[in-house]
MDAnalysis code that builds the backbone (N, CA, C; Angstrom):
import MDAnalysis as mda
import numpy as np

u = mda.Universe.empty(540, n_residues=180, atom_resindex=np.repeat(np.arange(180), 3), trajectory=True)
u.add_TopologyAttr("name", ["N", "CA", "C"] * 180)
u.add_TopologyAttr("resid", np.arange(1, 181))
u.add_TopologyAttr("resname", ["UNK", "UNK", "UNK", "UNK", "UNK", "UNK", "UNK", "UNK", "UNK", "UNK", "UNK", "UNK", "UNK", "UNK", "UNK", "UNK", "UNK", "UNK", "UNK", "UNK", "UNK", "UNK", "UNK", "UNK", "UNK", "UNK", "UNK", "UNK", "UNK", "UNK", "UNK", "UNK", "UNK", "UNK", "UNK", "UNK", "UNK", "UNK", "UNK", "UNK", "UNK", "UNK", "UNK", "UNK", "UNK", "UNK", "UNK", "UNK", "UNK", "UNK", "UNK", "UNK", "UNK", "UNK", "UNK", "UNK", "UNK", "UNK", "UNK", "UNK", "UNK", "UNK", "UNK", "UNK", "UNK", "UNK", "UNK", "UNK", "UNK", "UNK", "UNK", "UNK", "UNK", "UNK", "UNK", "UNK", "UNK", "UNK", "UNK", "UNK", "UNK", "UNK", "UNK", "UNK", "UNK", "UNK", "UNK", "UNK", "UNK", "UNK", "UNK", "UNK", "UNK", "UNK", "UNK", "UNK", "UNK", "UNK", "UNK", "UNK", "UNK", "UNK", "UNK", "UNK", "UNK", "UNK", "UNK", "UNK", "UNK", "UNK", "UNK", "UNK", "UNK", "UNK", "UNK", "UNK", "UNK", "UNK", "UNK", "UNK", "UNK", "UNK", "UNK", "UNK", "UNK", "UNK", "UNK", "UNK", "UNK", "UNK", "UNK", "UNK", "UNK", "UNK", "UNK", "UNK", "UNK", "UNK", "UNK", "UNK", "UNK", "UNK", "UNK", "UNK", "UNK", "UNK", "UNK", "UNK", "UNK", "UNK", "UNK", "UNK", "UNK", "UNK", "UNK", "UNK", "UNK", "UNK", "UNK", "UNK", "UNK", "UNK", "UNK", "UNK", "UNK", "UNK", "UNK", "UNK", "UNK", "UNK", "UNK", "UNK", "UNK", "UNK", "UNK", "UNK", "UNK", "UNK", "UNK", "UNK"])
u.atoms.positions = np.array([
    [7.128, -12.598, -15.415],
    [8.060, -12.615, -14.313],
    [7.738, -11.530, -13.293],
    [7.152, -10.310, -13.799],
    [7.220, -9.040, -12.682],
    [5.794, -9.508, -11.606],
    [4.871, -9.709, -12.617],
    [3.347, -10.379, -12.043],
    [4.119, -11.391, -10.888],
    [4.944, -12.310, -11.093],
    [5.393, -13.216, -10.275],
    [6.391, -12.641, -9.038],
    [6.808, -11.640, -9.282],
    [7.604, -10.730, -8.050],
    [6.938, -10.292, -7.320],
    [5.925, -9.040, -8.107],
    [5.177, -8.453, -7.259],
    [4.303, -9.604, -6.040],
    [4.043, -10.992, -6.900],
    [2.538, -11.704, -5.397],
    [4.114, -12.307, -4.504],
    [5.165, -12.411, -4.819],
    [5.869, -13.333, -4.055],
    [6.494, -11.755, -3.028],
    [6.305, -10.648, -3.472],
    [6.151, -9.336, -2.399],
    [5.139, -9.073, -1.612],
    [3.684, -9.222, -2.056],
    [2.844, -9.378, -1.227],
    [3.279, -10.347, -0.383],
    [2.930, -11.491, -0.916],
    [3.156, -13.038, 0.253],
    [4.215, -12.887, 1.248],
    [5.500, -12.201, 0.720],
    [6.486, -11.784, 1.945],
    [6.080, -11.028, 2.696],
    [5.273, -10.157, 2.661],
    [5.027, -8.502, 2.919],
    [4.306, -9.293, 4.180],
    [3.177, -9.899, 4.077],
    [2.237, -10.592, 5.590],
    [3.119, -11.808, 6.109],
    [4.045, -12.444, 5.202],
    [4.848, -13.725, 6.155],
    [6.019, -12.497, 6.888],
    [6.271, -11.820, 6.699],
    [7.340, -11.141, 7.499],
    [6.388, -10.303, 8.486],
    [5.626, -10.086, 8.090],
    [4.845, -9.081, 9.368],
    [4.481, -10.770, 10.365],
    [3.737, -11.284, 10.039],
    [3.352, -12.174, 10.722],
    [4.598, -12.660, 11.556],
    [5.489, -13.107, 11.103],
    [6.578, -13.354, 12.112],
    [6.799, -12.739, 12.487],
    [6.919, -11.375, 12.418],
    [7.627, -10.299, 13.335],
    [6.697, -9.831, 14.421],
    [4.888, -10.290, 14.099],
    [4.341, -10.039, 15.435],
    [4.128, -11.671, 16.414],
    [4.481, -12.405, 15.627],
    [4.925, -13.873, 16.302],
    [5.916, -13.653, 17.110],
    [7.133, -13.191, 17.043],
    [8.255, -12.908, 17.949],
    [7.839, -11.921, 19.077],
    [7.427, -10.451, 18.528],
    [6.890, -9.615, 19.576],
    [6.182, -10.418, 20.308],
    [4.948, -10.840, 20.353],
    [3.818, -10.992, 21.404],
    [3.608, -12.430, 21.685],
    [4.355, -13.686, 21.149],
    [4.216, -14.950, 21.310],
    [5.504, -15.361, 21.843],
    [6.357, -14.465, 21.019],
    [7.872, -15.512, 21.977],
    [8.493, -14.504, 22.972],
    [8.019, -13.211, 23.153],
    [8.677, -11.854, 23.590],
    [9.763, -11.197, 23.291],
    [10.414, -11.921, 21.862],
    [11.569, -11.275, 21.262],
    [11.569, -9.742, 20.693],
    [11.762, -8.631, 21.089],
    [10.932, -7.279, 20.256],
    [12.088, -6.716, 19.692],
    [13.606, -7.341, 20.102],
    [14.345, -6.839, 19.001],
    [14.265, -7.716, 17.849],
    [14.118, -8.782, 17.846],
    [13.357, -9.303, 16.433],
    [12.779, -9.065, 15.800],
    [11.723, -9.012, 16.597],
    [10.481, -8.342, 15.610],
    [10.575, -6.789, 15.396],
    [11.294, -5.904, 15.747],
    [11.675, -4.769, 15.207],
    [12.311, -4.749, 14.441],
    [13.302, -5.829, 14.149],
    [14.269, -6.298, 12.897],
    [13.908, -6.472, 11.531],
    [12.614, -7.324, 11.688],
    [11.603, -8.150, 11.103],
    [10.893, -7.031, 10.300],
    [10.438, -6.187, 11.259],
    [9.428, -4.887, 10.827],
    [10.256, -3.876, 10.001],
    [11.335, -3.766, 10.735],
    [12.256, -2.382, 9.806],
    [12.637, -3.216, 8.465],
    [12.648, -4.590, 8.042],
    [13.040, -5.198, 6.784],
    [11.843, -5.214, 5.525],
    [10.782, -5.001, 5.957],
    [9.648, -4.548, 5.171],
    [9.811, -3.496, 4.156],
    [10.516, -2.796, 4.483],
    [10.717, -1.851, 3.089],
    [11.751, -2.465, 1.915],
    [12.366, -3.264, 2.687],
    [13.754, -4.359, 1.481],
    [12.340, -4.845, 0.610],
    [11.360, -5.421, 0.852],
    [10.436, -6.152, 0.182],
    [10.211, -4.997, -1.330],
    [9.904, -3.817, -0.859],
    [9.102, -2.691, -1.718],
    [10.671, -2.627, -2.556],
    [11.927, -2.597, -1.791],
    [13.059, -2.056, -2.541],
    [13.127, -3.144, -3.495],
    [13.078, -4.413, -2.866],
    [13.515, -5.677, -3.885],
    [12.914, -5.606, -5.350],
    [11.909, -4.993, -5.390],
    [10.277, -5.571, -6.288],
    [10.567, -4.457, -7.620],
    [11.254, -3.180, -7.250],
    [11.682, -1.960, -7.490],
    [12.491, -1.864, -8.441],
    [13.938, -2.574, -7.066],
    [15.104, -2.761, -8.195],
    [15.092, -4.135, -9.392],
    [13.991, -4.925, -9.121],
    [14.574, -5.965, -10.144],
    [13.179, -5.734, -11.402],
    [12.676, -4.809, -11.045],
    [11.578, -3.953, -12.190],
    [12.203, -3.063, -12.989],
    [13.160, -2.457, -12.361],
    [14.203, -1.593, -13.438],
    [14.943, -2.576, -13.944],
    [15.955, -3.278, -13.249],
    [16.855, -3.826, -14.432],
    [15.866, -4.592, -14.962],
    [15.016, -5.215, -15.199],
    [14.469, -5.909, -16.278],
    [14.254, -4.944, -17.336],
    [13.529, -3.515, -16.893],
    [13.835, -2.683, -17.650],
    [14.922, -2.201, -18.772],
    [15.805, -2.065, -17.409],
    [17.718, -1.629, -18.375],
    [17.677, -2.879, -19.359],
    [17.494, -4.240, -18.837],
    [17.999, -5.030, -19.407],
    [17.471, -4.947, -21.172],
    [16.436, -4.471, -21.410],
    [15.765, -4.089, -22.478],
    [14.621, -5.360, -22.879],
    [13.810, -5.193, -22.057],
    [12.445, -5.776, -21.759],
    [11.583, -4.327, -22.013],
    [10.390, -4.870, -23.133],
    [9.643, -3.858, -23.310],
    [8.920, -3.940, -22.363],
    [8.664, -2.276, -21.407],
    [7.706, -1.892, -20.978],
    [6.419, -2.348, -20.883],
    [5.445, -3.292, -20.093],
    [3.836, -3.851, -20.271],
    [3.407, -3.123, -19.135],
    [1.930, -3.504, -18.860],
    [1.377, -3.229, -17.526],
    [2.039, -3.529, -16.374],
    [2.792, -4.749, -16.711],
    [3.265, -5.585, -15.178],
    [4.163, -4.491, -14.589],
    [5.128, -3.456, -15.641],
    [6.435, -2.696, -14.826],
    [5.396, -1.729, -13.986],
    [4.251, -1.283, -14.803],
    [3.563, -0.109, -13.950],
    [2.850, -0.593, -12.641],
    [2.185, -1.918, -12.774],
    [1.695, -2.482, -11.424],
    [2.693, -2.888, -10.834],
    [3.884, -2.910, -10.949],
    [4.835, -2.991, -9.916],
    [5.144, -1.563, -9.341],
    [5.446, -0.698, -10.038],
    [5.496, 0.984, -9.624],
    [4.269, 0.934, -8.675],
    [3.127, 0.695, -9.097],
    [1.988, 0.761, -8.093],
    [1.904, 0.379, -6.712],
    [2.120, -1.094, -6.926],
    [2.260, -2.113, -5.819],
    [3.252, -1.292, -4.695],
    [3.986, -1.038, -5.450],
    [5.032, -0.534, -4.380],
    [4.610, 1.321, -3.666],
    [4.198, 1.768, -4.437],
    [3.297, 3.227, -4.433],
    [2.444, 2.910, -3.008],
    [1.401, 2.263, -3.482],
    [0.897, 1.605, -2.489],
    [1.517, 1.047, -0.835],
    [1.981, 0.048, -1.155],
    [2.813, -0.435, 0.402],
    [3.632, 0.890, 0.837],
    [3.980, 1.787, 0.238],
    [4.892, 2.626, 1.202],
    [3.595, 3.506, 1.503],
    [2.540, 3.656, 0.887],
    [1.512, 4.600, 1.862],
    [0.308, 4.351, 2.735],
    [0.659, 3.064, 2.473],
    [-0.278, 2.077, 3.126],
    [-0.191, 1.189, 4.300],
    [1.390, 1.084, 3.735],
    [2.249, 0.184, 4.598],
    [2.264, 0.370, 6.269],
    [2.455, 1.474, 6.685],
    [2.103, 1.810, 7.758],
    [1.134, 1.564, 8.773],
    [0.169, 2.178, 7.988],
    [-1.149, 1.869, 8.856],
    [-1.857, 0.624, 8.301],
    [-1.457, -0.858, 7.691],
    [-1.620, -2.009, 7.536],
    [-1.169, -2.801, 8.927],
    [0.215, -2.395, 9.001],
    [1.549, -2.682, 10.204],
    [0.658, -2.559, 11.127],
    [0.130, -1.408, 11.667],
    [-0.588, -0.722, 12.929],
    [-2.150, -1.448, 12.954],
    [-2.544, -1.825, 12.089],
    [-3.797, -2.476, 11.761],
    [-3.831, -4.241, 12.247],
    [-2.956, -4.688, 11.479],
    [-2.292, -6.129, 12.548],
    [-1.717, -5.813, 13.905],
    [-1.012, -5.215, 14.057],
    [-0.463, -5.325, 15.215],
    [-1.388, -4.902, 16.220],
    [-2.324, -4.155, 16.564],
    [-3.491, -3.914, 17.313],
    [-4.084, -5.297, 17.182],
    [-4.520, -5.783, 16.182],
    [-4.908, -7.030, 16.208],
    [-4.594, -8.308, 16.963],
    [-3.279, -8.538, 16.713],
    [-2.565, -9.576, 17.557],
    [-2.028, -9.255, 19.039],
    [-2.258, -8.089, 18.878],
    [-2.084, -7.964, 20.574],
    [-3.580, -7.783, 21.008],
    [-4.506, -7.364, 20.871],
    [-5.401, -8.110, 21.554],
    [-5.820, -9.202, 21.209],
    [-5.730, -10.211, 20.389],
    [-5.814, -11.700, 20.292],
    [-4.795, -12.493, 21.451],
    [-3.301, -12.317, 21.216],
    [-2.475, -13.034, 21.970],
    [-1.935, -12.508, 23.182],
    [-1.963, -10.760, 23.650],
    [-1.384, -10.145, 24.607],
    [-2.568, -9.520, 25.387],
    [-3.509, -9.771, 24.953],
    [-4.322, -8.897, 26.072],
    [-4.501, -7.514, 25.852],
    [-4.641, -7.335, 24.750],
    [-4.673, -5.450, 24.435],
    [-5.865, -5.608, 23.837],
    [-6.481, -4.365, 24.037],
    [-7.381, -3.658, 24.069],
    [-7.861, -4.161, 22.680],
    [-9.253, -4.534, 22.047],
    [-9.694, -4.545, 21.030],
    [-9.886, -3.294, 20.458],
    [-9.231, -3.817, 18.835],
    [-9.531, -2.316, 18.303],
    [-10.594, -1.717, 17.894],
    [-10.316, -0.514, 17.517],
    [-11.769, 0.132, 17.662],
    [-12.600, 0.036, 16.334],
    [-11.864, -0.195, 15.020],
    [-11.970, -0.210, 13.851],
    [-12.615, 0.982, 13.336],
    [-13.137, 1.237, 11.834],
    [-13.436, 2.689, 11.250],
    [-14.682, 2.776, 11.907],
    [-14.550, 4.389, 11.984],
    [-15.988, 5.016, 12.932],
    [-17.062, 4.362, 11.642],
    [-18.070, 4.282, 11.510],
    [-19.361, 3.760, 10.600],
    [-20.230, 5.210, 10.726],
    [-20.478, 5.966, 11.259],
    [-21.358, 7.209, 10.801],
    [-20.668, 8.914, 11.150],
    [-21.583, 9.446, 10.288],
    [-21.395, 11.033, 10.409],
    [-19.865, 11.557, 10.136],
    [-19.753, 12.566, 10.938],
    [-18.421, 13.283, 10.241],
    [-17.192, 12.479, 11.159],
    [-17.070, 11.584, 11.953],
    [-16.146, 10.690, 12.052],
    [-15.403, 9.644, 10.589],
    [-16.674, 9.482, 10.340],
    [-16.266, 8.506, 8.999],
    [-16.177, 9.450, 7.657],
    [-16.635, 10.745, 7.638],
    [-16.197, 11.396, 6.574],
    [-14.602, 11.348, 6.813],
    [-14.221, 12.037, 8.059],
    [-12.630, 12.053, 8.224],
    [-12.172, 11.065, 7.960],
    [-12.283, 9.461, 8.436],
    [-11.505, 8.601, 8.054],
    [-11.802, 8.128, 6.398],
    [-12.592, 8.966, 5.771],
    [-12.064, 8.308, 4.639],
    [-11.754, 9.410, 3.529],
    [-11.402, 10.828, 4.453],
    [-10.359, 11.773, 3.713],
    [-9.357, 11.525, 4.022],
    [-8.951, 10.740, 5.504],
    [-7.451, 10.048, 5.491],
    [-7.118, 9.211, 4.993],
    [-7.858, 8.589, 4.288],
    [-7.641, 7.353, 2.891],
    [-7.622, 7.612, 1.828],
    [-8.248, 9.243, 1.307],
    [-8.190, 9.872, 0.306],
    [-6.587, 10.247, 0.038],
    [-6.370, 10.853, 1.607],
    [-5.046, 11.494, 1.548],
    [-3.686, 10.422, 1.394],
    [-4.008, 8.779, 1.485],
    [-3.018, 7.671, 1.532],
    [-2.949, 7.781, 0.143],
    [-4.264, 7.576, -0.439],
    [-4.220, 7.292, -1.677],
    [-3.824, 8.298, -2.674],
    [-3.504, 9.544, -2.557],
    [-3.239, 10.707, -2.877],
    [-1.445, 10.465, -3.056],
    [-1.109, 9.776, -1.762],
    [0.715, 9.959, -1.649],
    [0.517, 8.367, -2.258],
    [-0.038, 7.731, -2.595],
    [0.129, 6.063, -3.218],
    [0.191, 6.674, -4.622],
    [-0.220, 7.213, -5.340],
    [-0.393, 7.703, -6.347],
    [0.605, 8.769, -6.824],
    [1.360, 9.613, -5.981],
    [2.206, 10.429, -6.408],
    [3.174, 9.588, -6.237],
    [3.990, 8.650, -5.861],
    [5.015, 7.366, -5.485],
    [4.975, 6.833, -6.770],
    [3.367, 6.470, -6.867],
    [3.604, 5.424, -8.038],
    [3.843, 6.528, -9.777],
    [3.395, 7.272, -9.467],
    [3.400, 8.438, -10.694],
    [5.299, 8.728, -10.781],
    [5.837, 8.956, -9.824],
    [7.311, 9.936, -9.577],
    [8.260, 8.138, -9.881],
    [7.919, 7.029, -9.649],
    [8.584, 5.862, -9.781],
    [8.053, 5.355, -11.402],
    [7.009, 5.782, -11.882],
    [7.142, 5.381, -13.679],
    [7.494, 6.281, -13.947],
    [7.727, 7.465, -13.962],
    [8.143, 8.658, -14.361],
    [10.133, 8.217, -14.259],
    [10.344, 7.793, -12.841],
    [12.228, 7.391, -12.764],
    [11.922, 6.357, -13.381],
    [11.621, 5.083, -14.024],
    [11.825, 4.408, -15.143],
    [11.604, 5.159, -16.347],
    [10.818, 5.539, -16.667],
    [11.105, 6.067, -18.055],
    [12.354, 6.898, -18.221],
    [12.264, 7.997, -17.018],
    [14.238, 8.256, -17.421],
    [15.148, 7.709, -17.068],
    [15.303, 6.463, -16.545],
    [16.528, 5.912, -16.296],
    [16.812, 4.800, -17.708],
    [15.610, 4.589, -17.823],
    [15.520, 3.238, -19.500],
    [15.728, 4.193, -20.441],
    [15.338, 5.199, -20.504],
    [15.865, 6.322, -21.683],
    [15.751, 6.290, -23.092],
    [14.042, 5.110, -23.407],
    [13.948, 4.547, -24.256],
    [12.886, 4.768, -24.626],
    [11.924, 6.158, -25.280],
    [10.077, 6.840, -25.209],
    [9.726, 5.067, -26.041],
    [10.348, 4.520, -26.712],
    [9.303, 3.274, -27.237],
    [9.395, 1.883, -26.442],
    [10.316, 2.202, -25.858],
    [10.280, 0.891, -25.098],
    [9.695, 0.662, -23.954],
    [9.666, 2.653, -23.474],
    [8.806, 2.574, -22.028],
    [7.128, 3.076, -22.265],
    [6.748, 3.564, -23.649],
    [5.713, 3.859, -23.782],
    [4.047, 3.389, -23.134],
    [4.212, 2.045, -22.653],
    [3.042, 1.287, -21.949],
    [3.187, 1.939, -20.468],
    [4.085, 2.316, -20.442],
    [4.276, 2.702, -18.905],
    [2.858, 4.208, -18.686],
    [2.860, 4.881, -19.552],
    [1.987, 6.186, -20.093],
    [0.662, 5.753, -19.039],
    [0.108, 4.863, -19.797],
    [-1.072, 5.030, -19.322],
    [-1.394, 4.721, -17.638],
    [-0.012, 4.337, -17.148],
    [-0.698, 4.243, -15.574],
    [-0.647, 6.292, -15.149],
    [-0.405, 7.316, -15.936],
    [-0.441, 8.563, -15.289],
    [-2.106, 8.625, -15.070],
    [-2.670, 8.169, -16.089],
    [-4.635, 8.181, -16.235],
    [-4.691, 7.324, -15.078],
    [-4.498, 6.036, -15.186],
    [-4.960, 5.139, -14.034],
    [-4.608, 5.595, -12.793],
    [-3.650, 6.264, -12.426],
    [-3.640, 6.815, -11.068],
    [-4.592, 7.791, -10.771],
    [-4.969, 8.736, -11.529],
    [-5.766, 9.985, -11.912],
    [-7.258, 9.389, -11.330],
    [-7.667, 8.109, -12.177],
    [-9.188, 7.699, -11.988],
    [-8.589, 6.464, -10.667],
    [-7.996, 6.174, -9.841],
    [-8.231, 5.800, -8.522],
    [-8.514, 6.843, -7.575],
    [-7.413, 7.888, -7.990],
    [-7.919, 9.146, -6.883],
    [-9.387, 10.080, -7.439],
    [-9.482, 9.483, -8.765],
    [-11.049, 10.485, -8.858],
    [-12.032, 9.492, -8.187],
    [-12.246, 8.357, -8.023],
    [-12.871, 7.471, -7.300],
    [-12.875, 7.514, -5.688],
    [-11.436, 8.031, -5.249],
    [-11.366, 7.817, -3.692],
    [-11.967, 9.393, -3.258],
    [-12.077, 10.246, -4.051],
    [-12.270, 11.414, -4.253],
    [-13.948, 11.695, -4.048],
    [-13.936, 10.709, -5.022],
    [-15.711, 10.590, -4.577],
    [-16.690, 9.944, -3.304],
    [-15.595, 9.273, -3.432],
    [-16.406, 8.163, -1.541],
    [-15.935, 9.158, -0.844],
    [-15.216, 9.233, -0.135],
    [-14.561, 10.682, 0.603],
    [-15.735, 11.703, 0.440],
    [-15.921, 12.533, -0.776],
    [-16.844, 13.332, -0.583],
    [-18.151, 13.105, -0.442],
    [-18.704, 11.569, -0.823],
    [-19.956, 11.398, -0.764],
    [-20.131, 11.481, 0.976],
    [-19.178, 10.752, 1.463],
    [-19.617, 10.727, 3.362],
    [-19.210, 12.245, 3.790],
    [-18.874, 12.585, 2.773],
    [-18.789, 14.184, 3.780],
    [-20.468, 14.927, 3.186],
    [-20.862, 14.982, 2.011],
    [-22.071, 15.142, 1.588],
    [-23.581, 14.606, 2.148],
    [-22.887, 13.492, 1.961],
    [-24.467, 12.640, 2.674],
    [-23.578, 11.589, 3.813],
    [-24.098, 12.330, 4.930],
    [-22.710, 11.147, 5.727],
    [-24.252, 10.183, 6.604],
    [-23.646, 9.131, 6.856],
    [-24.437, 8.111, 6.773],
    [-25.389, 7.808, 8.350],
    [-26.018, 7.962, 8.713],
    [-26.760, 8.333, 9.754],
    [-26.862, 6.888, 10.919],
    [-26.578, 7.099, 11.923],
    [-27.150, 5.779, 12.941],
    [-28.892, 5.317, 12.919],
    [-29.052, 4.155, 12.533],
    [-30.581, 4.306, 12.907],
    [-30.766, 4.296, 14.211],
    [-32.218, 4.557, 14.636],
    [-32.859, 4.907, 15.617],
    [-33.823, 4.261, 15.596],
    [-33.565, 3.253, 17.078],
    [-34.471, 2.024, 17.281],
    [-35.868, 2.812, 18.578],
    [-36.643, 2.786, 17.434],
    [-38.342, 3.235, 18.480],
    [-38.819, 2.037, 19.181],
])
């Protein structure tokens, strides 16, 4: 059931953005689509609260409660600059704005942008760590929430991974060729 919340949160997560930049820039409604946009976090809240009470309800603890802690870890640090990532998009597709510029590709431009992905993934990871951490004390149950444990490691080795791309482009940052 949680596996089945969390994709029917994704799938909302782009049908509500998508309409809400359908209204902005196709029909010119922008208190709509500001409506639309500020309701995006109900998605992360929805996915949240019905992951705990399945919890309370006394459903043992699997992977699915922690990839929901995640999922949601994720969209609130991500969420943002996803939003800002479409919406640049569709306004220069349907409004005439400026194409975006997308990630720099060499040298210490792209080291920075992907210590600012280090640093998303840094607050995706403390969200999702501080939200299995409030299930385990709100279920109040060490055997029932015990599977929950191992997402503290799995958060640990995403950020030792983002940790490493990050430092590899700051180490060896990746050079433009040079056409002779």
């Amino acid at each position: 059931m949680i596996v089945t919340l969390i994709v029917a949160g994704e799938v909302g997560f782009w049908v509500v953005l998508a309409l809400a930049l359908a209204a902005r820039y196709l029909l010119g409604w922008r208190t709509v689509s500001t409506v639309l946009l500020l309701g995006l976090p109900l998605i992360d809240l929805v996915i949240l609260v019905l992951t705990v009470l399945d919890l309370r309800h006394g459903t043992v603890a699997s992977w699915t409660h922690g990839l929901a802690a995640s999922y949601v870890g994720f969209s609130v640090a991500y969420g943002h600059y996803l939003v800002g990532w479409a919406d640049a998009h569709v306004q220069h597709r349907f409004a005439g704005g400026p194409k975006p510029a997308g990630a720099p590709k060499y040298g210490s431009a792209r080291a920075v942008h992907e210590w600012k992905i280090f640093a998303r993934t840094t607050l995706a990871a403390a969200i999702t760590v501080t939200l299995i951490a409030a299930m385990t004390w709100l279920v109040d149950d060490p055997a029932q929430t015990a599977a929950l444990g191992v997402w503290y490691q799995r958060m640990g080795l995403v950020l030792a991974i983002s940790l490493v791309i990050a430092g590899s482009y700051t180490v060896f940052p990746k050079k433009a060729r040079v056409d002779r």
